[in-house]
DSSP file (Angstrom, degrees, kcal/mol; ACC not computed):
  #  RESIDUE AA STRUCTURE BP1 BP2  ACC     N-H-->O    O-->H-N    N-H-->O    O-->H-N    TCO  KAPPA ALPHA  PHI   PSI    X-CA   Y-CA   Z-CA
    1    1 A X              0   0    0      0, 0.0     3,-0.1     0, 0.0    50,-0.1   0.000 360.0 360.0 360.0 141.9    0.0    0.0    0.0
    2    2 A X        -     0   0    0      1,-0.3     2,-0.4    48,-0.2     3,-0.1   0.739 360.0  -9.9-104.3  -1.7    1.3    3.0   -1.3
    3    3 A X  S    S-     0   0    0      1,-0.3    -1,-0.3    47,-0.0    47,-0.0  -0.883  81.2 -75.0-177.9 163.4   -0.3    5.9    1.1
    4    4 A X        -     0   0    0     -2,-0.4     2,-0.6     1,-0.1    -1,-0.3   0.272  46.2-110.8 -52.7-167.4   -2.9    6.2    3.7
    5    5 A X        -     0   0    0     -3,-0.1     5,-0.3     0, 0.0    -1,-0.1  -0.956  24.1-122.0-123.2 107.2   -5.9    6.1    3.1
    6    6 A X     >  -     0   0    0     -2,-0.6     4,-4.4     1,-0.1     5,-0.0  -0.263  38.6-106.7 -59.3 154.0   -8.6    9.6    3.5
    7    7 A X  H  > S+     0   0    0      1,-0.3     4,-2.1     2,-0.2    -1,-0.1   0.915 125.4  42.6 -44.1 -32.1  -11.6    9.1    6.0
    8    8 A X  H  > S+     0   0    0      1,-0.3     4,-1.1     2,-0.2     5,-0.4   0.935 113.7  53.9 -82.5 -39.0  -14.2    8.9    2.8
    9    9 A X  H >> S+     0   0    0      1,-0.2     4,-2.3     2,-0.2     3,-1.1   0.954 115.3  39.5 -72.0 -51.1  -11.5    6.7    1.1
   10   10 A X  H 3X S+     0   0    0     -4,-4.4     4,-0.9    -5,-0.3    -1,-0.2   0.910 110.0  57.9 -47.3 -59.4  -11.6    4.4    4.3
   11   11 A X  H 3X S+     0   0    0     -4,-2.1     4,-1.2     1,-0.3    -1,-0.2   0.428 104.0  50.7 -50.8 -31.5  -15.3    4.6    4.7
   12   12 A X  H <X S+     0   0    0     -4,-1.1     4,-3.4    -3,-1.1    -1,-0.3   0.820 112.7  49.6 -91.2 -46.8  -15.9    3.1    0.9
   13   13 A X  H  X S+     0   0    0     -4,-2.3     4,-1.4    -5,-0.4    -2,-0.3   0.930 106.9  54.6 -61.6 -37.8  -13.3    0.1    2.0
   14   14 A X  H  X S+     0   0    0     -4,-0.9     4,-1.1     1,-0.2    -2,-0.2   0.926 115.1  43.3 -72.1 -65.0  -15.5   -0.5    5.4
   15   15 A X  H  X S+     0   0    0     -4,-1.2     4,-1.3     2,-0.2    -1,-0.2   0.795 115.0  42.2 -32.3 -54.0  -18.3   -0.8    3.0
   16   16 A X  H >< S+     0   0    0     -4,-3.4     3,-5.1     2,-0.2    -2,-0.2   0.922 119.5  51.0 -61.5 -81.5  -16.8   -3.0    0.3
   17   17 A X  H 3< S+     0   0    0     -4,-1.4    -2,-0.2     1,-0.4    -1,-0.2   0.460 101.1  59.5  14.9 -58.6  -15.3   -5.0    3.3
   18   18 A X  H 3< S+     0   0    0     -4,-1.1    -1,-0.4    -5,-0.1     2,-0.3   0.907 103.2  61.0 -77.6 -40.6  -18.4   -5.4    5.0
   19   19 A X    <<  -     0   0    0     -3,-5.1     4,-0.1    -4,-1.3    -1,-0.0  -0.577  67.8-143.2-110.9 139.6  -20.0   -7.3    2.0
   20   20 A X  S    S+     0   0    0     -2,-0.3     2,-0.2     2,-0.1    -1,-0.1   0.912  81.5  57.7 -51.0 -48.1  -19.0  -10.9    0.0
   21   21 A X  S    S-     0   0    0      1,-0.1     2,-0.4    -5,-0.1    -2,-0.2  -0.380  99.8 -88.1-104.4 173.2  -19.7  -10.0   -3.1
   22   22 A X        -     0   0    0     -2,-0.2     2,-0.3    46,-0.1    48,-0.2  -0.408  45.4-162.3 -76.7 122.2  -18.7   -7.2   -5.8
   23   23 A X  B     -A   69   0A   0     46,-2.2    46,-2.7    -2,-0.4     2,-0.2  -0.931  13.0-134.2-122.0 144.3  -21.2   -3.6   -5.2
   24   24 A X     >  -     0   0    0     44,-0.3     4,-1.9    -2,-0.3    44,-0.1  -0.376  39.2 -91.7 -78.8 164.8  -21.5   -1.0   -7.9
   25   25 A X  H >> S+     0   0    0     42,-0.3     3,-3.5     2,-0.2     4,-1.2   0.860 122.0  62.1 -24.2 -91.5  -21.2    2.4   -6.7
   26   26 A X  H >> S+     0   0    0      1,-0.4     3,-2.7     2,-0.3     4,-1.0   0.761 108.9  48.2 -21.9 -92.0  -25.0    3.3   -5.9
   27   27 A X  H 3> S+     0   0    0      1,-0.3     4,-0.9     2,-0.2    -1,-0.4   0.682 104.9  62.7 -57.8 -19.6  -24.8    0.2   -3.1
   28   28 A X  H << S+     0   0    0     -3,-3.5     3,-0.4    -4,-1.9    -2,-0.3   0.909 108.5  38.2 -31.8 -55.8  -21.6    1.7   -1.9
   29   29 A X  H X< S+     0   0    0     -3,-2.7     3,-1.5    -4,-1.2     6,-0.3   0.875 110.9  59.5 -87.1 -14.8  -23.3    4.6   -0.9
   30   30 A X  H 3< S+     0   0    0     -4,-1.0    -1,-0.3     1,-0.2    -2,-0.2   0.745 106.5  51.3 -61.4 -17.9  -26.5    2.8    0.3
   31   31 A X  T 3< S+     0   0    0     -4,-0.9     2,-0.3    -3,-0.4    -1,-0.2   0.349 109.8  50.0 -95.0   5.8  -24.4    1.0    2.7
   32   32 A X    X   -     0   0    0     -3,-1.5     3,-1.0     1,-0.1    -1,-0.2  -0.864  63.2-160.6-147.9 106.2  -22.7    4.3    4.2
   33   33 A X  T 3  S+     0   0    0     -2,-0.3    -1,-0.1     1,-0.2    -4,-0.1   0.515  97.0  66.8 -54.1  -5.5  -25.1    7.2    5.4
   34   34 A X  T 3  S+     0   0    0    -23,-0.1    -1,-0.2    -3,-0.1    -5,-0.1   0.613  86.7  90.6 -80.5 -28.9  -22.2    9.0    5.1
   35   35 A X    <   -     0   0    0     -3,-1.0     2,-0.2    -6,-0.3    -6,-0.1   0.591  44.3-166.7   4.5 173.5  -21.7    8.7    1.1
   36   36 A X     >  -     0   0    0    -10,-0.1     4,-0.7     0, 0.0     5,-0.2  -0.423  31.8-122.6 -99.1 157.0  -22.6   10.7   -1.8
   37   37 A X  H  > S+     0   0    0     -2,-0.2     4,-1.3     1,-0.2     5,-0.2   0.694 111.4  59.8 -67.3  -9.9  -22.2    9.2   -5.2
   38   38 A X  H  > S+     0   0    0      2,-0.2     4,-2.4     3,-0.1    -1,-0.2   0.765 110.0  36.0 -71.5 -46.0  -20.1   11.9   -6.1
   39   39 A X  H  > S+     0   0    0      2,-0.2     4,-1.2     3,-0.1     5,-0.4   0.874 114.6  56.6 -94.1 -81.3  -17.4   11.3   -3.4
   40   40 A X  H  X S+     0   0    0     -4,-0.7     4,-1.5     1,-0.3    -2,-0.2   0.599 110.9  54.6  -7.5 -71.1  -17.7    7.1   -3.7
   41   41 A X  H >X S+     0   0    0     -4,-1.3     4,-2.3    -5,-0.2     3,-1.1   0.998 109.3  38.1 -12.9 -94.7  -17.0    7.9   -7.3
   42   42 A X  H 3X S+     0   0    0     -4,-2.4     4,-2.9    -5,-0.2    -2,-0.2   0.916 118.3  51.4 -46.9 -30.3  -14.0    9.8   -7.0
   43   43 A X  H 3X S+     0   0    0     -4,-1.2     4,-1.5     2,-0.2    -1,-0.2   0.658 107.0  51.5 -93.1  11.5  -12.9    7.6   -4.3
   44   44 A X  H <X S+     0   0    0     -4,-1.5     4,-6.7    -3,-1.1     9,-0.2   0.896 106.7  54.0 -59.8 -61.7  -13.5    4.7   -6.3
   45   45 A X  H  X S+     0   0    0     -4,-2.3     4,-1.1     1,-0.2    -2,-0.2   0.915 115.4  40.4 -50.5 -79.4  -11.3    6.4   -9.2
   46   46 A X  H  X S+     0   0    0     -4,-2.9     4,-2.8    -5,-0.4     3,-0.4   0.887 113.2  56.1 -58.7 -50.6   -8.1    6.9   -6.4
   47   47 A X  H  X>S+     0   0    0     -4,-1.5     5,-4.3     1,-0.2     4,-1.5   0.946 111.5  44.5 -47.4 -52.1   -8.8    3.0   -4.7
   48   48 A X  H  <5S+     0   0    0     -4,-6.7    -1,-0.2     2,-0.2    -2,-0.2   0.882 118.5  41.9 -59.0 -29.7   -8.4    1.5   -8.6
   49   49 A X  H  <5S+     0   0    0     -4,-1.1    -2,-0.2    -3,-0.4    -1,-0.2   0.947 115.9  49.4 -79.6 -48.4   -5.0    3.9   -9.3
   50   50 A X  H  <5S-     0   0    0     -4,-2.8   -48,-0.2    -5,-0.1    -1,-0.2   0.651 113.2-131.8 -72.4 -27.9   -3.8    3.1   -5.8
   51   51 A X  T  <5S+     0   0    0     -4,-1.5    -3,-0.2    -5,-0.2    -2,-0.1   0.862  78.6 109.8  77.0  35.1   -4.6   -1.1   -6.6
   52   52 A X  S   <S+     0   0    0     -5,-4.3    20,-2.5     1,-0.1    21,-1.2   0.683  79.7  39.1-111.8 -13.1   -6.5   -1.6   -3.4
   53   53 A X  E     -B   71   0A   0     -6,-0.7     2,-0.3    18,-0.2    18,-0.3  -0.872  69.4-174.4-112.2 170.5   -9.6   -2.0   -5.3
   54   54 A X  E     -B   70   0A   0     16,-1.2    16,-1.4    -2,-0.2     2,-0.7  -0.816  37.6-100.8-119.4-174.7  -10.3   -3.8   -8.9
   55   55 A X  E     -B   69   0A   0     -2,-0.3    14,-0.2    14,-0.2     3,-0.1  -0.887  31.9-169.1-112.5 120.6  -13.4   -4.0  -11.1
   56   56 A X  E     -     0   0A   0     12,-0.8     2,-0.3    -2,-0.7    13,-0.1   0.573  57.0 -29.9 -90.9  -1.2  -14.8   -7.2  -10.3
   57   57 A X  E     -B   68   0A   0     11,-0.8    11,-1.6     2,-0.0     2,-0.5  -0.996  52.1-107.1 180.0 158.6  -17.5   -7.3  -13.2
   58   58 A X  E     +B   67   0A   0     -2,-0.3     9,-0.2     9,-0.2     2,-0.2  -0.912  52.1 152.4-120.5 125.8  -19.6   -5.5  -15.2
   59   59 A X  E     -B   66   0A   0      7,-1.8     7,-1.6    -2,-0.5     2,-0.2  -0.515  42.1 -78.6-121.0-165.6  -23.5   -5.9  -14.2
   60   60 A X  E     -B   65   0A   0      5,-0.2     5,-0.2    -2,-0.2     6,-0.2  -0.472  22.9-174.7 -61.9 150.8  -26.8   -4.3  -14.2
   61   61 A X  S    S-     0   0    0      3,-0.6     2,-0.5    -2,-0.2   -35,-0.0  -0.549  73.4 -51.1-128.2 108.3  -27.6   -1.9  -12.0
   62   62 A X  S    S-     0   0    0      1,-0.2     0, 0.0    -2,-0.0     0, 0.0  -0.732 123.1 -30.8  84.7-124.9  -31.8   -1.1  -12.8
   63   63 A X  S    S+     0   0    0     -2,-0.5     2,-0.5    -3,-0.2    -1,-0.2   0.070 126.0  94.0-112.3  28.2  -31.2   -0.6  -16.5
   64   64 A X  S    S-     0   0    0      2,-0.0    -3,-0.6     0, 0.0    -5,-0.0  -0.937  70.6-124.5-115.3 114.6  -27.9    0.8  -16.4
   65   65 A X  E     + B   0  60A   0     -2,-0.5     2,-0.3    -5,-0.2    -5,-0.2  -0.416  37.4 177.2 -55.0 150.7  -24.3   -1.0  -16.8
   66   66 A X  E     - B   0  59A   0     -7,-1.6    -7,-1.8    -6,-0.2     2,-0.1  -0.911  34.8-115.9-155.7 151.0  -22.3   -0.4  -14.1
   67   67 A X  E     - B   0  58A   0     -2,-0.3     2,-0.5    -9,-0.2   -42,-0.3  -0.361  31.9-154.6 -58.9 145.5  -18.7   -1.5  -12.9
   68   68 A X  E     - B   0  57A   0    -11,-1.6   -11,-0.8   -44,-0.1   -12,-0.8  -0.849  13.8-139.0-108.7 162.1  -18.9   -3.6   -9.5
   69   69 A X  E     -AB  23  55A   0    -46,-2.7   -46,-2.2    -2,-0.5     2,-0.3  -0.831  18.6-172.7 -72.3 150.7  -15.9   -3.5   -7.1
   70   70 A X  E     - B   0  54A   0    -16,-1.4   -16,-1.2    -2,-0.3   -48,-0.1  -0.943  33.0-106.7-132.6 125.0  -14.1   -5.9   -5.0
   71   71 A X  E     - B   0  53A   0     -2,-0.3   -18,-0.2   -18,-0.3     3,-0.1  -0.288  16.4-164.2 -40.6 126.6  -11.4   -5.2   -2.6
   72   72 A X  S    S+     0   0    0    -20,-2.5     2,-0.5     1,-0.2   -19,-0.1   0.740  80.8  41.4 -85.7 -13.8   -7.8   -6.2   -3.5
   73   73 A X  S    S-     0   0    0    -21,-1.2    -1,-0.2     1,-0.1     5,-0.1  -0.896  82.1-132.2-124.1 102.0   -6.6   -5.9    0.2
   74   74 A X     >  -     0   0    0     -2,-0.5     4,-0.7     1,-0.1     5,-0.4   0.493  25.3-103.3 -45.1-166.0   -8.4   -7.0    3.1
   75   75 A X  H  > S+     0   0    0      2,-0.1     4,-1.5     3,-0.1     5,-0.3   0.888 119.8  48.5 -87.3 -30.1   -9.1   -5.4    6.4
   76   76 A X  H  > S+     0   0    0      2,-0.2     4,-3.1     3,-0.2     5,-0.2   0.997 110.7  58.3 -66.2 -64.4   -6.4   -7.2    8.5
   77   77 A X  H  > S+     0   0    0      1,-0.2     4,-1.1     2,-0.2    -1,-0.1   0.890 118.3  26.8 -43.8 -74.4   -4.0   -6.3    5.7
   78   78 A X  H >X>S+     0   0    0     -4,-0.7     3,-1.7     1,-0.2     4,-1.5   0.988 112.1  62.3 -46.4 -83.1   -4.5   -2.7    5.9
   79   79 A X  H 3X5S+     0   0    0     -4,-1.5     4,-2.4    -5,-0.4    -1,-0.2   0.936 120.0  43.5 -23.3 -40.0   -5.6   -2.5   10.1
   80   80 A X  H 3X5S+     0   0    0     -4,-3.1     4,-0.7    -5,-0.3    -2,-0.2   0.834 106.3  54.4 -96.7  -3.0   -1.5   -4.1    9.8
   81   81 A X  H <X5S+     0   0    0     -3,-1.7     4,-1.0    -4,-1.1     5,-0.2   0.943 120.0  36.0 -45.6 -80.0   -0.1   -1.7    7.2
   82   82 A X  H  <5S+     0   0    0     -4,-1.5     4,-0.4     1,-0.3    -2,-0.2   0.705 107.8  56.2 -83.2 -21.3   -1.3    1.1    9.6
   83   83 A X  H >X<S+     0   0    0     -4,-2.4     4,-3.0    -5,-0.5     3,-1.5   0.929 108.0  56.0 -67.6 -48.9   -0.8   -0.2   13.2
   84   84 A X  H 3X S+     0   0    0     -4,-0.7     4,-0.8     1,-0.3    -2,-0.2   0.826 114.3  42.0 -61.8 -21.2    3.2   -0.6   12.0
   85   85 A X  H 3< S+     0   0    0     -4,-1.0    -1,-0.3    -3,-0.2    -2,-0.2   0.340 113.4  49.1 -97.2   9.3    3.2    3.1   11.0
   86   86 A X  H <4 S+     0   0    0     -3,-1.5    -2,-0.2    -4,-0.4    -3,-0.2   0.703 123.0  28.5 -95.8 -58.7    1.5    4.2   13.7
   87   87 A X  H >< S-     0   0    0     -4,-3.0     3,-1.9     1,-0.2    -3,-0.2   0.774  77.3-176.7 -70.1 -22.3    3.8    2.3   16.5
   88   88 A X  T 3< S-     0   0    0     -4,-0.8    -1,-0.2    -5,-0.4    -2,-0.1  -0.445  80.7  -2.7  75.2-130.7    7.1    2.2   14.5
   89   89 A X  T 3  S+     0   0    0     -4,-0.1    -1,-0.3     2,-0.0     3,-0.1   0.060 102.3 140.3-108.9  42.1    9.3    0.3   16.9
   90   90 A X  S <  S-     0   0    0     -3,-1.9     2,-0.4    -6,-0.1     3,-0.1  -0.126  73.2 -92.2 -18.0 149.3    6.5   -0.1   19.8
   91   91 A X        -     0   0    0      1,-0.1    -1,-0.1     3,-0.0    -2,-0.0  -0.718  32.8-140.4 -75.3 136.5    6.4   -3.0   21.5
   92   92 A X  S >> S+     0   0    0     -2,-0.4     3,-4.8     1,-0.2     4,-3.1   0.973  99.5  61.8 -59.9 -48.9    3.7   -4.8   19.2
   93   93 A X  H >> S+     0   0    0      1,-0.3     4,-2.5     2,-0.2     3,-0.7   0.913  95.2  57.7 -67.1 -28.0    2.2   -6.4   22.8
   94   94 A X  H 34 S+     0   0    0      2,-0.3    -1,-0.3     1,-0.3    -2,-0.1   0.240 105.5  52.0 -66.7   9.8    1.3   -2.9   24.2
   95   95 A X  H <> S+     0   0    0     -3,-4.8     4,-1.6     3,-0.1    -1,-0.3   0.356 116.1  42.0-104.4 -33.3   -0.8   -2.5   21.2
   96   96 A X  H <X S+     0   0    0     -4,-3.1     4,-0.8    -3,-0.7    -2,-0.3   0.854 107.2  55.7 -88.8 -26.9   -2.4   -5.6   21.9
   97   97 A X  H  X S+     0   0    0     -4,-2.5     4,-1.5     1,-0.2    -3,-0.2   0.614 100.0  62.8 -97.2  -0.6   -2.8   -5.4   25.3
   98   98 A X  H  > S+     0   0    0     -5,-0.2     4,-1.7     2,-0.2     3,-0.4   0.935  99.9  51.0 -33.2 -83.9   -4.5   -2.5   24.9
   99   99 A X  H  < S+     0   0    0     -4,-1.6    -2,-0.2     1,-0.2    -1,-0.2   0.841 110.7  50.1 -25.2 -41.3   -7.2   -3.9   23.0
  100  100 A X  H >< S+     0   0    0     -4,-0.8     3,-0.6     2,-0.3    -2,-0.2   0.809  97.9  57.3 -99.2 -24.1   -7.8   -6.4   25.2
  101  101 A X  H 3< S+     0   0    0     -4,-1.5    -1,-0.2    -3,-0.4    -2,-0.2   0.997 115.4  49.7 -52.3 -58.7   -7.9   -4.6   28.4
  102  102 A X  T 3< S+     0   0    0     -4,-1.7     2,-0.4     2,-0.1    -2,-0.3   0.229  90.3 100.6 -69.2  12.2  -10.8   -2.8   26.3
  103  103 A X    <   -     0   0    0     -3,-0.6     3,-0.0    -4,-0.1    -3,-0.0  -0.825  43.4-177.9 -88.1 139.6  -12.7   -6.1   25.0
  104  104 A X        +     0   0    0     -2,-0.4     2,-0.1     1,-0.1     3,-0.1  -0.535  52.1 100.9-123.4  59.1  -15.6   -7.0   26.7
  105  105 A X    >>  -     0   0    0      1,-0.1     3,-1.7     0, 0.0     4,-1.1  -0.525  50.8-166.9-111.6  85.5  -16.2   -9.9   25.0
  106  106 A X  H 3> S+     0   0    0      1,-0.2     4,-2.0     2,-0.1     3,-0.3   0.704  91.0  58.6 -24.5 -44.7  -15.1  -13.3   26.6
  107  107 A X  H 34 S+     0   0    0      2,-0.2    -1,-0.2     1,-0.2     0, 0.0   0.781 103.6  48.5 -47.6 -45.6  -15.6  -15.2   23.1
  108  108 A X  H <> S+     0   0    0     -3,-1.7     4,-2.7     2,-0.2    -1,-0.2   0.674 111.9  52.6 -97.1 -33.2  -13.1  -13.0   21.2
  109  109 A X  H  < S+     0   0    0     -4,-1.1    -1,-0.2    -3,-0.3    -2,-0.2   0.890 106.4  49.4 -33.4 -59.8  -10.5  -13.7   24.2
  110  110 A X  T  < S+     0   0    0     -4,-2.0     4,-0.5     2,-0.2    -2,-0.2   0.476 111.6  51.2 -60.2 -19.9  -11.0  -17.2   23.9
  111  111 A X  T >> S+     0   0    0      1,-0.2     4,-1.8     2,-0.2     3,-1.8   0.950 112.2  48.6 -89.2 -59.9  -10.3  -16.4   20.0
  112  112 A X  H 3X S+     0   0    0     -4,-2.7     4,-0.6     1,-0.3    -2,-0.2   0.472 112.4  44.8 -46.9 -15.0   -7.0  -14.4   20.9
  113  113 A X  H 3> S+     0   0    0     -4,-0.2     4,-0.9     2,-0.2    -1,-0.3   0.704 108.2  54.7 -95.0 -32.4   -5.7  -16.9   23.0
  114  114 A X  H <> S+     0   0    0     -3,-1.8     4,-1.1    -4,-0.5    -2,-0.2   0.856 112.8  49.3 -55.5 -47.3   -6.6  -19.7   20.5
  115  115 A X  H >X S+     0   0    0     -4,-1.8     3,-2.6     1,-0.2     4,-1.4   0.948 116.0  41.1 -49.7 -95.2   -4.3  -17.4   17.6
  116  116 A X  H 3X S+     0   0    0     -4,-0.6     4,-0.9     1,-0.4    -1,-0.2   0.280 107.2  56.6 -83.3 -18.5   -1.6  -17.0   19.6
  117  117 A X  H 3X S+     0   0    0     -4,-0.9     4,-2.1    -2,-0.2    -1,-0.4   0.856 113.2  47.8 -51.3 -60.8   -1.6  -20.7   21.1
  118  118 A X  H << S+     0   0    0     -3,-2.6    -2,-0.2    -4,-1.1     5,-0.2   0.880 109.7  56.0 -57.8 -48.0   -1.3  -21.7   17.1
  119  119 A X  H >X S+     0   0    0     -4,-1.4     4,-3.0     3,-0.2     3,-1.9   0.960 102.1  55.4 -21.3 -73.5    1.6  -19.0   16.7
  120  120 A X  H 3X S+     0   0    0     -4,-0.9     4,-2.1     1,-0.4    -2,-0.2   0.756 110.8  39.2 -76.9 -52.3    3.4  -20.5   19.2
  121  121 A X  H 3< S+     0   0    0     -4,-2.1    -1,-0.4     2,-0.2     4,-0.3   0.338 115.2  54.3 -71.0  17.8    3.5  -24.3   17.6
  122  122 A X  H <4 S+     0   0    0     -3,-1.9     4,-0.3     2,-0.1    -2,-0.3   0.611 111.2  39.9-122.0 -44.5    4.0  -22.9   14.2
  123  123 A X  H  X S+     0   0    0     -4,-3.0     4,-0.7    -5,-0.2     3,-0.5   0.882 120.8  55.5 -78.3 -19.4    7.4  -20.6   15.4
  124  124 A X  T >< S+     0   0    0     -4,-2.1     3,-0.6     1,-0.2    -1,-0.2   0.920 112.3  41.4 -76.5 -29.4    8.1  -24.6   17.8
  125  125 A X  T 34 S+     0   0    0     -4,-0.3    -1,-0.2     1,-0.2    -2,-0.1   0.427 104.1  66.0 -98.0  17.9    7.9  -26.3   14.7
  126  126 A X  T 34        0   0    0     -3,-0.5    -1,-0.2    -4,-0.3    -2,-0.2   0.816 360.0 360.0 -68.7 -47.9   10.0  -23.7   12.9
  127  127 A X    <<        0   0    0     -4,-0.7    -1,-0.2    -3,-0.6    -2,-0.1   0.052 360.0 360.0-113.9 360.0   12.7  -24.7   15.0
């Protein structure tokens, strides 16, 4: 990833993100009260030069062709893109343990302890 991303720029990925399948514009902006087609447009236009989105298709939408989109980069990709410029050389666990003082969810513990349990025999059989 070649620069950060602007809020509206983010906002359109949080949308794509959020969904399985490839959305034209016009469901971009249904999915973000925050939207216009105007700006979802343009930031469509930056996402494709930047290679973080592609044109998955071309479909209907009503009685109009339209482009769909797809994300080329997940959200974890990115969320680790920007945590490494944001901490530098931080200790990574004082990023994490952060989060996790602020999760209230037991489940998602139980998933973080499960990751990092799986880590731990994948760097032992490393060895």
């Amino acid at each position: 990833m070649k620069k950060k991303l602007s809020k509206r720029q983010l906002d359109v990925m949080k949308v794509l993100w959020d969904h399985s399948s490839p959305m034209v514009a016009s469901d971009i902006v249904n999915g973000s009260p925050a939207l216009n087609i105007n700006t979802v447009q343009s930031c469509l236009k930056v996402l494709l030069k930047e290679n973080l989105i592609e044109v998955a298709d071309i479909v209907y939408s009503g009685t109009v062709l339209s482009r769909s989109y797809r994300p080329l980069i997940s959200r974890d990709e990115y969320f680790n893109t920007e945590y490494k410029d944001i901490i530098g050389t931080s200790s990574t666990s004082s990023l994490i343990a952060a989060f996790i003082k602020e999760e209230q969810d037991a489940s998602e513990l139980e998933r973080l302890e499960q990751i990092i349990q799986e880590r731990k025999k994948e760097i032992e059989e490393i060895r």
